[in-house]
DSSP file (Angstrom, degrees, kcal/mol; ACC not computed):
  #  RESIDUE AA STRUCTURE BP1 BP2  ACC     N-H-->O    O-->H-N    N-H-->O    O-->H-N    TCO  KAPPA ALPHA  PHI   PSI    X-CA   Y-CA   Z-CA
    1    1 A X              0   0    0      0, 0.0     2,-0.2     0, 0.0     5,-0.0   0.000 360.0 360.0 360.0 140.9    7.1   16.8   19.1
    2    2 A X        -     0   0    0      1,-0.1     3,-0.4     3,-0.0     4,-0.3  -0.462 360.0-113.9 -97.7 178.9    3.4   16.9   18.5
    3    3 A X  S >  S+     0   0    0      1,-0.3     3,-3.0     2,-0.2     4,-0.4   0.964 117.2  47.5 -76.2 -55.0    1.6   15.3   15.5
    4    4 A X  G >  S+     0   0    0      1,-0.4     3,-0.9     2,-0.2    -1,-0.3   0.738 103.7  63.2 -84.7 -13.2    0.4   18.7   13.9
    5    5 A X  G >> S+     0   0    0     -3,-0.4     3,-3.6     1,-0.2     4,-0.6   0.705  80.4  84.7 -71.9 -30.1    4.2   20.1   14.3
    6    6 A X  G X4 S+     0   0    0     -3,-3.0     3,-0.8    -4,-0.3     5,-0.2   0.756  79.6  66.0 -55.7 -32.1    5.2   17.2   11.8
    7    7 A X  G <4 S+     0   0    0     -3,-0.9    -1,-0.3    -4,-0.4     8,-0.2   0.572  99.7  55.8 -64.7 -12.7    4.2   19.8    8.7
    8    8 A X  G <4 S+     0   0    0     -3,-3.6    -1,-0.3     6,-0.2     2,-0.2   0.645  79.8  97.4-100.5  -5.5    7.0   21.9    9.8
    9    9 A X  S << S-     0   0    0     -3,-0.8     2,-2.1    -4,-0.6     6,-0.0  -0.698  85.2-109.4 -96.5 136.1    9.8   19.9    9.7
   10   10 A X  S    S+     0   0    0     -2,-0.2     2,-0.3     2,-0.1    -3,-0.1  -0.308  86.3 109.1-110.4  43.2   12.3   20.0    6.7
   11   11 A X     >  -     0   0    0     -2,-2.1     4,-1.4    -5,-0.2     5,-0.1  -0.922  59.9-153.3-120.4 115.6   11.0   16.4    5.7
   12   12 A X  T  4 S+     0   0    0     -2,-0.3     4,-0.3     3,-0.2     5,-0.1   0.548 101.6  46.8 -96.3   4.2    8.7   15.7    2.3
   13   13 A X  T >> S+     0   0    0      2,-0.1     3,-1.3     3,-0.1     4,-1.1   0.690 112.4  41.9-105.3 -63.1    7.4   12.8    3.9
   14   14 A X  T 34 S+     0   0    0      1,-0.3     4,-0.2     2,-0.1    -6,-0.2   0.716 116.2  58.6 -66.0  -1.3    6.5   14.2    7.6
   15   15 A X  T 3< S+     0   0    0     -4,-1.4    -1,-0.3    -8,-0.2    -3,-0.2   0.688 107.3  39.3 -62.0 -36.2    5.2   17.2    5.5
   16   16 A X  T X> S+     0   0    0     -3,-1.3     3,-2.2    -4,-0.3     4,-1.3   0.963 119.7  56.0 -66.6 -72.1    2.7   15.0    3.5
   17   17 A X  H 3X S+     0   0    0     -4,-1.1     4,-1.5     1,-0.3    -3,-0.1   0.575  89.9  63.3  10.1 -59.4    1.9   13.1    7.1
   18   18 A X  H 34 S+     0   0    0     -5,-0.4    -1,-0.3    -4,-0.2    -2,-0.1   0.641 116.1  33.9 -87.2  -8.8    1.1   15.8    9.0
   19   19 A X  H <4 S+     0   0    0     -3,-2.2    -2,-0.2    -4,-0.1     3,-0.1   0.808 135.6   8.7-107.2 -50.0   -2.2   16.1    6.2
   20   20 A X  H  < S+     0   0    0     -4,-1.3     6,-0.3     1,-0.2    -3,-0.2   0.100  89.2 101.7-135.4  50.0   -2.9   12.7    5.4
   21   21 A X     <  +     0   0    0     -4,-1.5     2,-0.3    -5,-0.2    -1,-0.2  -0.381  56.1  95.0-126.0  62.6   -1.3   10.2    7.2
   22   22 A X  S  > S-     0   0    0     -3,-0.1     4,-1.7    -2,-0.1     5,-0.1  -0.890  80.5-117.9-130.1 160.5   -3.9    9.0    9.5
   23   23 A X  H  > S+     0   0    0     -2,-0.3     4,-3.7     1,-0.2     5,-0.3   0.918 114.5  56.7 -66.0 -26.2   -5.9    6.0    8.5
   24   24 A X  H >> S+     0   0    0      1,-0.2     3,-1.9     2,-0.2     4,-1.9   0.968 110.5  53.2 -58.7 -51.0   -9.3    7.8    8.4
   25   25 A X  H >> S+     0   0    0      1,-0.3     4,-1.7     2,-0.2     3,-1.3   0.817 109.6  44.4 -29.1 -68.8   -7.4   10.3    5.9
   26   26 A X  H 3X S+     0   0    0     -4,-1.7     4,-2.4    -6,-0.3    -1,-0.3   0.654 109.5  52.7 -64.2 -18.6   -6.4    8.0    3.8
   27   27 A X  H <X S+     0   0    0     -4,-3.7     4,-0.9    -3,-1.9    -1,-0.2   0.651 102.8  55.7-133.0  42.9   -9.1    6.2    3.6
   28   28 A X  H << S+     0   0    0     -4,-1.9    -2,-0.2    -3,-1.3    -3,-0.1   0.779 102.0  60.3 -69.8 -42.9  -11.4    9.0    2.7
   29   29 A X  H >< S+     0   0    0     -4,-1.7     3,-3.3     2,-0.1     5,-0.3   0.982 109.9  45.5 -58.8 -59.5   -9.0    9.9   -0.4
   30   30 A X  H 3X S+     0   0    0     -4,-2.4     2,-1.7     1,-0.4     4,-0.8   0.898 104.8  57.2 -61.7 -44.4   -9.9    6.1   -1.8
   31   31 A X  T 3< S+     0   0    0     -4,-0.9    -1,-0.4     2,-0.3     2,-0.3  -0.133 103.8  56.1 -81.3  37.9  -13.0    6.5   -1.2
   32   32 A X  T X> S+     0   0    0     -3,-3.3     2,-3.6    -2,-1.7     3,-1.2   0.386 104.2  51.4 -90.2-105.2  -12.7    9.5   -3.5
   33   33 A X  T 34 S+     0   0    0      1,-0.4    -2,-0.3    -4,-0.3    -3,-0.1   0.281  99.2  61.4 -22.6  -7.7  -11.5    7.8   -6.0
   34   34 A X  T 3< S-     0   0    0     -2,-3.6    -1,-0.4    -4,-0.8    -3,-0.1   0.155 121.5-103.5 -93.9  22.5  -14.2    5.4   -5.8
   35   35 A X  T <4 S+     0   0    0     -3,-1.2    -2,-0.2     1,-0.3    -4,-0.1   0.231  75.5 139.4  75.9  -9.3  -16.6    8.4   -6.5
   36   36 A X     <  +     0   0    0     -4,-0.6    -1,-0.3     1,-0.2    -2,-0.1  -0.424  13.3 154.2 -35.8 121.2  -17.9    8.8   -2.9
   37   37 A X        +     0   0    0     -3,-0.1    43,-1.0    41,-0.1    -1,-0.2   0.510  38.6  81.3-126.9 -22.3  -18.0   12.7   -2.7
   38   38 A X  B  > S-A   79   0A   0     41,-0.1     4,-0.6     3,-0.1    41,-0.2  -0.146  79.3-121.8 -79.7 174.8  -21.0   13.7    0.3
   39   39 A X  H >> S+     0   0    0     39,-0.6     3,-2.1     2,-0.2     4,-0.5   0.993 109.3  54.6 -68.3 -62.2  -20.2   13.6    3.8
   40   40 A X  H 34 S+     0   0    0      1,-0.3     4,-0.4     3,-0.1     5,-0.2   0.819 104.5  52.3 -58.7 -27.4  -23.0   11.1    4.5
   41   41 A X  H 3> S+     0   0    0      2,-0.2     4,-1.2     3,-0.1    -1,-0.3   0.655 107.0  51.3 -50.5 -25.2  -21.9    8.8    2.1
   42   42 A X  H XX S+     0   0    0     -3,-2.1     2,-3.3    -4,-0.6     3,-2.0   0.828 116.9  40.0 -90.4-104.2  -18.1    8.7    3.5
   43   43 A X  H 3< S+     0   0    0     -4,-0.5    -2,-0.2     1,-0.3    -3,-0.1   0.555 110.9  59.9 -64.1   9.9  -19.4    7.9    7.3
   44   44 A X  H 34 S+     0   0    0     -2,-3.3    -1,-0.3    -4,-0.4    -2,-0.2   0.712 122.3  21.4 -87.6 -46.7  -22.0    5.6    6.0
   45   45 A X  H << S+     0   0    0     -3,-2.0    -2,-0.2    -4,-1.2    -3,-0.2   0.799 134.2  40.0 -89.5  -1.6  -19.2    3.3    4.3
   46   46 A X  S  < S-     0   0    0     -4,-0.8    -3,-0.2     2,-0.1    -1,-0.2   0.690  92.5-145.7-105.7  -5.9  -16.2    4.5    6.5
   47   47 A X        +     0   0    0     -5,-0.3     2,-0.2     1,-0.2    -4,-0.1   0.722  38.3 170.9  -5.7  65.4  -18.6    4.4    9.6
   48   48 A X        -     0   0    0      1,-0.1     2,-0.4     2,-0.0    -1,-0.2  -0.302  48.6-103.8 -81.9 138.7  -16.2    7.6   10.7
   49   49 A X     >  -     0   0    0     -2,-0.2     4,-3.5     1,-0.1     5,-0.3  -0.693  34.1-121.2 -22.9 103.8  -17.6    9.4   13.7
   50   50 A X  H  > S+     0   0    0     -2,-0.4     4,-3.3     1,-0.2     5,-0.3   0.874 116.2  54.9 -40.6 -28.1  -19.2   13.0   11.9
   51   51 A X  H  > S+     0   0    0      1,-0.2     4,-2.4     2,-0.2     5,-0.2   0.991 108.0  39.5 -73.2 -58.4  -16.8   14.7   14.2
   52   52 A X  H  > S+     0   0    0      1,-0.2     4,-1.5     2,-0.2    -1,-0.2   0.711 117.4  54.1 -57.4 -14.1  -13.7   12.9   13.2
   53   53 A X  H  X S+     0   0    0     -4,-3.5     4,-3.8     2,-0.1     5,-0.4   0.961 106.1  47.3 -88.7 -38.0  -14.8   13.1    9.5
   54   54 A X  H  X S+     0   0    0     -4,-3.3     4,-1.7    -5,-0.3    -2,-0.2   0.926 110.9  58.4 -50.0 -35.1  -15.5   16.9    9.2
   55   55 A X  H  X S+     0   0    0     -4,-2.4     4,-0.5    -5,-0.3    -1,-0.2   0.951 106.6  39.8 -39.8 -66.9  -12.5   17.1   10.7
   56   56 A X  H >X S+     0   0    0     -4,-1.5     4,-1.2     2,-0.2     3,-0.9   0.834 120.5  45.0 -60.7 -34.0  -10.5   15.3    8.1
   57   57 A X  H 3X>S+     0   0    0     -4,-3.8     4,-2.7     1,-0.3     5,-0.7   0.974 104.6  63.9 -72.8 -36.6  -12.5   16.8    5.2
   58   58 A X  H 3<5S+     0   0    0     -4,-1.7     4,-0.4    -5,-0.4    -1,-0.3   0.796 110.6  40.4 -46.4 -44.8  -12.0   20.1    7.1
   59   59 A X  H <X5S+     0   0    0     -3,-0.9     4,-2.1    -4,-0.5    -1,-0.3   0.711 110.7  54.0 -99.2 -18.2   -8.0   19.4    6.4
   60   60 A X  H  <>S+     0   0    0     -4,-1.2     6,-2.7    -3,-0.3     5,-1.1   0.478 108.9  42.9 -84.0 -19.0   -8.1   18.3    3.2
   61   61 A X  T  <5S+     0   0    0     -4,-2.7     3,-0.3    -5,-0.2    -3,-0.2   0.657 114.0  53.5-106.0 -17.8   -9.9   21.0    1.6
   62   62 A X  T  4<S+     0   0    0     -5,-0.7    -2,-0.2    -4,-0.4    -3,-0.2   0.980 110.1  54.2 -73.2 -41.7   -7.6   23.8    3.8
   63   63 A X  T  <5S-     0   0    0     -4,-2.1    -1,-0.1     1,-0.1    -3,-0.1   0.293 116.9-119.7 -63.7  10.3   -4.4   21.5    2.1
   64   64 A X  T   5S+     0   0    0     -3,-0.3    21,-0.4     2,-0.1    22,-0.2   0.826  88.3 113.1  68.8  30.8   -5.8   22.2   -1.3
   65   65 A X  S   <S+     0   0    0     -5,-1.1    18,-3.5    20,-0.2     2,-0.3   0.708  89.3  32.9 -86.4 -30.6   -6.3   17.6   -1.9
   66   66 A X  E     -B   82   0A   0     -6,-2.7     2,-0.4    16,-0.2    16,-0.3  -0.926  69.2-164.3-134.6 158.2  -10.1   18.5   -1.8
   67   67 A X  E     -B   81   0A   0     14,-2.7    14,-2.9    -2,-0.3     2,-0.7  -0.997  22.9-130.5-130.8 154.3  -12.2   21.3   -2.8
   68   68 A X  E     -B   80   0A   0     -2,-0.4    12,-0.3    12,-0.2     2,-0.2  -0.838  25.4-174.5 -86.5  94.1  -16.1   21.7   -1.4
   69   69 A X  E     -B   79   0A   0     10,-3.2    10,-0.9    -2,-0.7     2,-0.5  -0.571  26.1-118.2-118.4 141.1  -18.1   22.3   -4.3
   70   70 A X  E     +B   78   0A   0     -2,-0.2     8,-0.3     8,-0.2     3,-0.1  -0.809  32.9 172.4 -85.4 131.5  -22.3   23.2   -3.4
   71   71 A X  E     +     0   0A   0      6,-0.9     2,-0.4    -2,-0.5     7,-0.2   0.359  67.8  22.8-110.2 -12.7  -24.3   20.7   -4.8
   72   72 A X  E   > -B   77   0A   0      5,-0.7     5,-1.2     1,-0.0    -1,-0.2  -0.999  53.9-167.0-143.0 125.5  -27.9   22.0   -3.0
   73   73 A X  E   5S+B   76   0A   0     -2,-0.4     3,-0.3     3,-0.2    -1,-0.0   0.678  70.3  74.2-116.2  -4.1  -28.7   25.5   -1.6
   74   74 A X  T   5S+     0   0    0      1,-0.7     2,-0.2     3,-0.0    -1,-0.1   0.062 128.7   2.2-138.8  48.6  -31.9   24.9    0.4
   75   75 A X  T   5S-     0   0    0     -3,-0.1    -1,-0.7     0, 0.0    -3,-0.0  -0.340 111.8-121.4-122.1 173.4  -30.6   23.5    2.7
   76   76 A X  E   5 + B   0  73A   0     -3,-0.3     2,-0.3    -2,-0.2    -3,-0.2  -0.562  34.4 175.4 -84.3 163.2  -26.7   23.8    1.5
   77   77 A X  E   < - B   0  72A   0     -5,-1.2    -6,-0.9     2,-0.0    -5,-0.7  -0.940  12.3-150.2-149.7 167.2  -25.1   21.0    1.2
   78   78 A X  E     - B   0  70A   0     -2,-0.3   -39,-0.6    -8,-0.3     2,-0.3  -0.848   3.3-154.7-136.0 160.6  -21.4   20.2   -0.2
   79   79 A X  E     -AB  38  69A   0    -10,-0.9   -10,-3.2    -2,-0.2     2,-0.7  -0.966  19.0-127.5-131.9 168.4  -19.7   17.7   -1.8
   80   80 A X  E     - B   0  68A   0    -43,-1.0     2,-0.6    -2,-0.3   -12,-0.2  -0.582  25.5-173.9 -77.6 109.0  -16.2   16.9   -1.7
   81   81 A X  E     - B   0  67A   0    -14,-2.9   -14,-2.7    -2,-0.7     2,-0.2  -0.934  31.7-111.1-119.1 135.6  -14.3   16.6   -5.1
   82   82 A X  E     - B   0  66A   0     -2,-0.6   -16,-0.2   -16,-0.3     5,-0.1  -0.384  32.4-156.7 -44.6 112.7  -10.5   15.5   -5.7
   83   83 A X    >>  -     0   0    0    -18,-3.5     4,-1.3    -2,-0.2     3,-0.8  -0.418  39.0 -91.3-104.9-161.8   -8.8   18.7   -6.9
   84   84 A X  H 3> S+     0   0    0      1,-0.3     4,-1.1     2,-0.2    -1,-0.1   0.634 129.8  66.2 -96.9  13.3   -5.3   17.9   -9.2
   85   85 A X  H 34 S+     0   0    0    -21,-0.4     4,-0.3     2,-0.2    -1,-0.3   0.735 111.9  40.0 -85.5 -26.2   -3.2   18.1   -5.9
   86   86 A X  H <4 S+     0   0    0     -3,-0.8    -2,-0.2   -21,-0.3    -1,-0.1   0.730 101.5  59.8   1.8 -88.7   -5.4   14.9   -5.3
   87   87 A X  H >< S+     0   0    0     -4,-1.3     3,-1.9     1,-0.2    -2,-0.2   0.776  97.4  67.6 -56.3 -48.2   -5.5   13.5   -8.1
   88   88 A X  G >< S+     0   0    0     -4,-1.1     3,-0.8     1,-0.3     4,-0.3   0.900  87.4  67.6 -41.4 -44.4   -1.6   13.4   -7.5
   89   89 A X  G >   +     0   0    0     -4,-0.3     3,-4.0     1,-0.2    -1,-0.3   0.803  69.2 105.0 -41.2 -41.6   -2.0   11.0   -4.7
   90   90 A X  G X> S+     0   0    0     -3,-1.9     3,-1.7     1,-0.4     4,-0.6   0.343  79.1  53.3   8.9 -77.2   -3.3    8.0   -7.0
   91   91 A X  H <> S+     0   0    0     -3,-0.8     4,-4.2     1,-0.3    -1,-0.4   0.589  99.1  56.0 -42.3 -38.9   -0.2    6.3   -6.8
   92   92 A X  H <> S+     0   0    0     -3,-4.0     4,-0.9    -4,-0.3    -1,-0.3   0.870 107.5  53.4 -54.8 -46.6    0.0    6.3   -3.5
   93   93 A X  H X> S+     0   0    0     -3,-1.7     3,-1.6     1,-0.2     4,-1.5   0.976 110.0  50.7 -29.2 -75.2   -3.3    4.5   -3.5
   94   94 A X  H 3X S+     0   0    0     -4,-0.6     4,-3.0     1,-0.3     5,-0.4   0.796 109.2  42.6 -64.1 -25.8   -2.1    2.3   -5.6
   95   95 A X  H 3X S+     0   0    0     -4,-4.2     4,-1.2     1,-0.2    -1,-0.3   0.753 108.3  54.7 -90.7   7.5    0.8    1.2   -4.1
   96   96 A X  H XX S+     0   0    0     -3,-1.6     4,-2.7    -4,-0.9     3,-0.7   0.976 113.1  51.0 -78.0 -65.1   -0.3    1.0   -0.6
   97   97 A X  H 3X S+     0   0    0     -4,-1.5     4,-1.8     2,-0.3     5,-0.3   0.946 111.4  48.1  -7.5 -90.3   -3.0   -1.4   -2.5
   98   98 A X  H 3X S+     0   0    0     -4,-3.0     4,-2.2     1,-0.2    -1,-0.3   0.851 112.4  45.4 -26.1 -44.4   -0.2   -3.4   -4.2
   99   99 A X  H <X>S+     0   0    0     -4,-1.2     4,-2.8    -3,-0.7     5,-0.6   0.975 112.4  52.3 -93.9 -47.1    1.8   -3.9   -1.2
  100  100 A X  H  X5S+     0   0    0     -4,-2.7     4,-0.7     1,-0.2    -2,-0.2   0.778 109.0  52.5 -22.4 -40.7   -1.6   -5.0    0.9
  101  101 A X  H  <5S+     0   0    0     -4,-1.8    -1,-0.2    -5,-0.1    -2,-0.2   0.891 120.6  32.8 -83.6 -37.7   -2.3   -7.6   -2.0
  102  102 A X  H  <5S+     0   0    0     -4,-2.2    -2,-0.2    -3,-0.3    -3,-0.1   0.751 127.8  32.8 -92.4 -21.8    1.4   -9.1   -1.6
  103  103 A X  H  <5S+     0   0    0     -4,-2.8     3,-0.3    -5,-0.1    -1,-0.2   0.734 117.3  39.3-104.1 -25.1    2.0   -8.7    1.9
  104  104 A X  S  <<S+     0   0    0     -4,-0.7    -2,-0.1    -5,-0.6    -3,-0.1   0.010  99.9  73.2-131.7  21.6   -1.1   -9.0    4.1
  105  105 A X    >   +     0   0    0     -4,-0.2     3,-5.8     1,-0.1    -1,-0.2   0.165  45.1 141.9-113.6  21.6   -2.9  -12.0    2.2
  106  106 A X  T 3  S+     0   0    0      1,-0.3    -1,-0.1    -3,-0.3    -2,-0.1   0.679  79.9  37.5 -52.3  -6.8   -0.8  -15.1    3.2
  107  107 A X  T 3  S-     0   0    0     -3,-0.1    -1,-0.3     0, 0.0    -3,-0.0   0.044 108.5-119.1-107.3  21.8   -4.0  -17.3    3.4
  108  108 A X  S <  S+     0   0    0     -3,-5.8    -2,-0.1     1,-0.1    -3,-0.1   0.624  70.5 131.0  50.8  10.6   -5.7  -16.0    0.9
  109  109 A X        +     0   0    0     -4,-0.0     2,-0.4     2,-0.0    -1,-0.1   0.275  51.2  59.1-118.8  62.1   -8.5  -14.8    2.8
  110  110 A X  S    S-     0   0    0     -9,-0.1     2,-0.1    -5,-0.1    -5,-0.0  -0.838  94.4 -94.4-127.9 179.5   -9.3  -11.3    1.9
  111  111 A X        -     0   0    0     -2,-0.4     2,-0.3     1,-0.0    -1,-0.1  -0.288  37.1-128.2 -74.1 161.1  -10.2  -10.3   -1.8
  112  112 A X        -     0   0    0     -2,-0.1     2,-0.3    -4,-0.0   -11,-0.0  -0.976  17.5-126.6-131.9 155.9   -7.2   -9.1   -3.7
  113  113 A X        -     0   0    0     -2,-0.3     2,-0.3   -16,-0.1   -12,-0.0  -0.651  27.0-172.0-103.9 138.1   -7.8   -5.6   -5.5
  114  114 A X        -     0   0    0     -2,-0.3     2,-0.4    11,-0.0    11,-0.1  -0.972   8.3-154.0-137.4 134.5   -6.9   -5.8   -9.5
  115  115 A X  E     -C  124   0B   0      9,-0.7     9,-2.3    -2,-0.3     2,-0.3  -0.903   3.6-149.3-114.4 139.7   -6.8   -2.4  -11.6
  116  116 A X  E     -C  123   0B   0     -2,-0.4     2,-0.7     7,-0.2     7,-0.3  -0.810  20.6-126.0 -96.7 155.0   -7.5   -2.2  -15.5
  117  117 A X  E > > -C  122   0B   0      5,-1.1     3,-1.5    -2,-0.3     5,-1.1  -0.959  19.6-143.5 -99.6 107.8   -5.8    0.4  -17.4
  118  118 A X  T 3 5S+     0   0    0     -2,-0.7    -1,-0.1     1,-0.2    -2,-0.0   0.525  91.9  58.6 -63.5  -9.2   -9.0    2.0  -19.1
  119  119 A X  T 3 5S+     0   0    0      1,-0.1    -1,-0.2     3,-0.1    -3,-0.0   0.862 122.1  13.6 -90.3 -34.1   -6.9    2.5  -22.2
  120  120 A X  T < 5S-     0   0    0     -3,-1.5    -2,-0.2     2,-0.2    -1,-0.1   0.059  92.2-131.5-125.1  41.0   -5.7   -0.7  -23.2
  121  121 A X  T   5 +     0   0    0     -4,-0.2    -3,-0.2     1,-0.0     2,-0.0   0.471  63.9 127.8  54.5   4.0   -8.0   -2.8  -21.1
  122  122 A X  E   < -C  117   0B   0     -5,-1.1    -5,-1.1     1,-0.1     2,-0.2  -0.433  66.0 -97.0 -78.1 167.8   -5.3   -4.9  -19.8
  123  123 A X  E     -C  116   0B   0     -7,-0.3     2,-0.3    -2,-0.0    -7,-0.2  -0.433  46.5-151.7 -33.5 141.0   -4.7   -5.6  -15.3
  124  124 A X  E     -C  115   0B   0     -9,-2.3    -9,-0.7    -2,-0.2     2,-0.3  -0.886  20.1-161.1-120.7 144.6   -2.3   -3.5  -14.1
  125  125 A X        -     0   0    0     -2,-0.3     2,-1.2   -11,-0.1   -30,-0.1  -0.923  34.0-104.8 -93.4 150.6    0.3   -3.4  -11.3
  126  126 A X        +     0   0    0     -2,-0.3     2,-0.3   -32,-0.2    -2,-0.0  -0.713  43.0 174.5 -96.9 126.7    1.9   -0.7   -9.9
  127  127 A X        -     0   0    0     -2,-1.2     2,-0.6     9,-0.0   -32,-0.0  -0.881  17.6-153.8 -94.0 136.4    5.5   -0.4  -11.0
  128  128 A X        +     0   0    0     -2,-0.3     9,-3.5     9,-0.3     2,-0.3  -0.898  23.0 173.7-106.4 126.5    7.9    2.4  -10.2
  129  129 A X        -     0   0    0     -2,-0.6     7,-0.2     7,-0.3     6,-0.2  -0.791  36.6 -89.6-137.0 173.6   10.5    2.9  -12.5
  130  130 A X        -     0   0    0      5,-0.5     7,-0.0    -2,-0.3    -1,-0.0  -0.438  24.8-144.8 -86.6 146.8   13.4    5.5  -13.2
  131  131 A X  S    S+     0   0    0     -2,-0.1    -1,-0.1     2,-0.1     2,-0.0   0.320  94.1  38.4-101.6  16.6   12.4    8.2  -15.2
  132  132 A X  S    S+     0   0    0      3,-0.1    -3,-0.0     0, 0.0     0, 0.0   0.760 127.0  27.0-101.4 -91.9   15.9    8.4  -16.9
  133  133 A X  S    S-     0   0    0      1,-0.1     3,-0.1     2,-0.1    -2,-0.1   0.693  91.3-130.9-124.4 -46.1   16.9    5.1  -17.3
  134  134 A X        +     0   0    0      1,-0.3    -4,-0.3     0, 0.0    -1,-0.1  -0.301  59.4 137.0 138.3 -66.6   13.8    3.2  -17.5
  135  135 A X        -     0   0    0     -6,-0.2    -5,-0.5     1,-0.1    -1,-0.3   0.345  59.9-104.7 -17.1 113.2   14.8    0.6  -14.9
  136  136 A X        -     0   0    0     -7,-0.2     2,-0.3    -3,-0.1    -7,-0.3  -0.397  40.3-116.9 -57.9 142.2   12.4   -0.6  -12.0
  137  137 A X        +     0   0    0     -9,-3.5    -9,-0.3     2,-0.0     2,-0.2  -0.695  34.2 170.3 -93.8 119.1   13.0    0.9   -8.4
  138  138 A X        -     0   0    0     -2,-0.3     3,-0.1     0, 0.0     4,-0.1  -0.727  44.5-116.8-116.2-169.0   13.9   -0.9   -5.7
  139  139 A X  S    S+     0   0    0      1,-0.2    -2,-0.0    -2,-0.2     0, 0.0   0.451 110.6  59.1-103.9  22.5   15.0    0.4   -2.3
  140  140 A X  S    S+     0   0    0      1,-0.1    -1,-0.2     3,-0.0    -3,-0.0   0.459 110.9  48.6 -86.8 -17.1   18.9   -1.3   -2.6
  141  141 A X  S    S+     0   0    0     -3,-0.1     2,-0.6     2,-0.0    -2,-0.2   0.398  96.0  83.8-119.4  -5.0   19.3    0.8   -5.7
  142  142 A X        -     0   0    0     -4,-0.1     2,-0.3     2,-0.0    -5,-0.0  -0.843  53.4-166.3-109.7 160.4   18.2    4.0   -4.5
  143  143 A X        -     0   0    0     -2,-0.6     2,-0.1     2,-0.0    -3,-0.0  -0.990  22.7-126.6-154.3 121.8   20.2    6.7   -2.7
  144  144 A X        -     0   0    0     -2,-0.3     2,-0.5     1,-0.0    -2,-0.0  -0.363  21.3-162.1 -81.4 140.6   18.5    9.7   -1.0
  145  145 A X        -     0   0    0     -2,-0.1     2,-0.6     2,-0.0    -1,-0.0  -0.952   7.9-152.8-120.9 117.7   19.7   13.4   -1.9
  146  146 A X        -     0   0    0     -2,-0.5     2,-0.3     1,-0.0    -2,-0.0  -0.816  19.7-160.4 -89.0 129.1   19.0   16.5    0.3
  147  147 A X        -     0   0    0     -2,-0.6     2,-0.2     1,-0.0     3,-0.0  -0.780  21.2-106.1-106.6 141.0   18.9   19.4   -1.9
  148  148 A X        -     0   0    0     -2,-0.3    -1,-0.0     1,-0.1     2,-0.0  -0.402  44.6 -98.0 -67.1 127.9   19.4   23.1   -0.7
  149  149 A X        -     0   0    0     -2,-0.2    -1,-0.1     1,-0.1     0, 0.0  -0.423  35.0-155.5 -38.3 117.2   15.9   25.4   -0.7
  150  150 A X        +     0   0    0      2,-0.0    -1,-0.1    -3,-0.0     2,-0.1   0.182  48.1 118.5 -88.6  26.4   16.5   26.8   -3.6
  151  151 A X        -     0   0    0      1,-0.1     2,-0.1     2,-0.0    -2,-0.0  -0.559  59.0-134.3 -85.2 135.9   14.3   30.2   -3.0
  152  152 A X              0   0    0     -2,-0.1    -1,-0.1     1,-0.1    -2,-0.0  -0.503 360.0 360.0 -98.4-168.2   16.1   33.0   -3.2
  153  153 A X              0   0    0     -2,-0.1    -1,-0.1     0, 0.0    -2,-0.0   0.432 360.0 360.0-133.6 360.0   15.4   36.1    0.0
């Protein structure tokens, strides 16, 4: 099965995948979220090939994550903004970020990433919790359900 075939398959993870689950993807989205929006700014800090980054921006604003907003008209020029299908990702940031700081520092020598929550100023970690019960998730206490399409024809 080929890579771009992954979107078709009845899977909510090799459906997300097939748009942003190569690294350059992903780490074009943080670098949206660190405010980076032009194209040269992304292959100056990701130092991306231009082909392989239009590409990626190229898929991310046809999967509705980015939209290409004109910032210049002579000559045009674009930048790239986080639309709220986007925005959604966050979490994913963060916990790819979380599990980086716990897992892939065992000598301490990279920097470890700490987020404040701009509302009460505090460090943050990302937690995943039940949205019933309250309870933090782990993956011994969850159990997967395939649900029927529910569209009717």
């Amino acid at each position: 099965m080929k890579w771009q075939e992954q979107g078709e398959l009845n899977c909510p993870i090799a459906r997300s995948l097939a748009i942003f689950g190569d690294r350059w993807t992903l780490l074009i989205i943080r670098h949206c979220f660190l405010k980076i929006r032009r194209f040269d700014d992304f292959q100056k800090k990701l130092g991306v090939t231009r082909h392989v980054l239009a590409e990626r921006l190229n898929r991310l604003v046809e999967s509705k994550i980015l939209e290409k907003v004109a910032y210049q008209d002579a000559p045009k020029r674009y930048e790239y903004r986080l639309t709220e299908r986007g925005l959604a990702l966050y979490p994913i940031i963060l916990a790819i970020s979380h599990w980086g700081n716990s897992w892939l520092n065992d000598h301490g020598e990279f920097a470890q990433v700490s987020y404040i929550h701009r509302n009460c100023g505090q460090k943050t970690q990302t937690v995943m919790c039940c949205s019933a019960c309250g309870e933090v998730l782990n993956a011994r206490d969850m159990l997967p359900v395939f649900e029927e399409n529910q569209q009717s024809g």
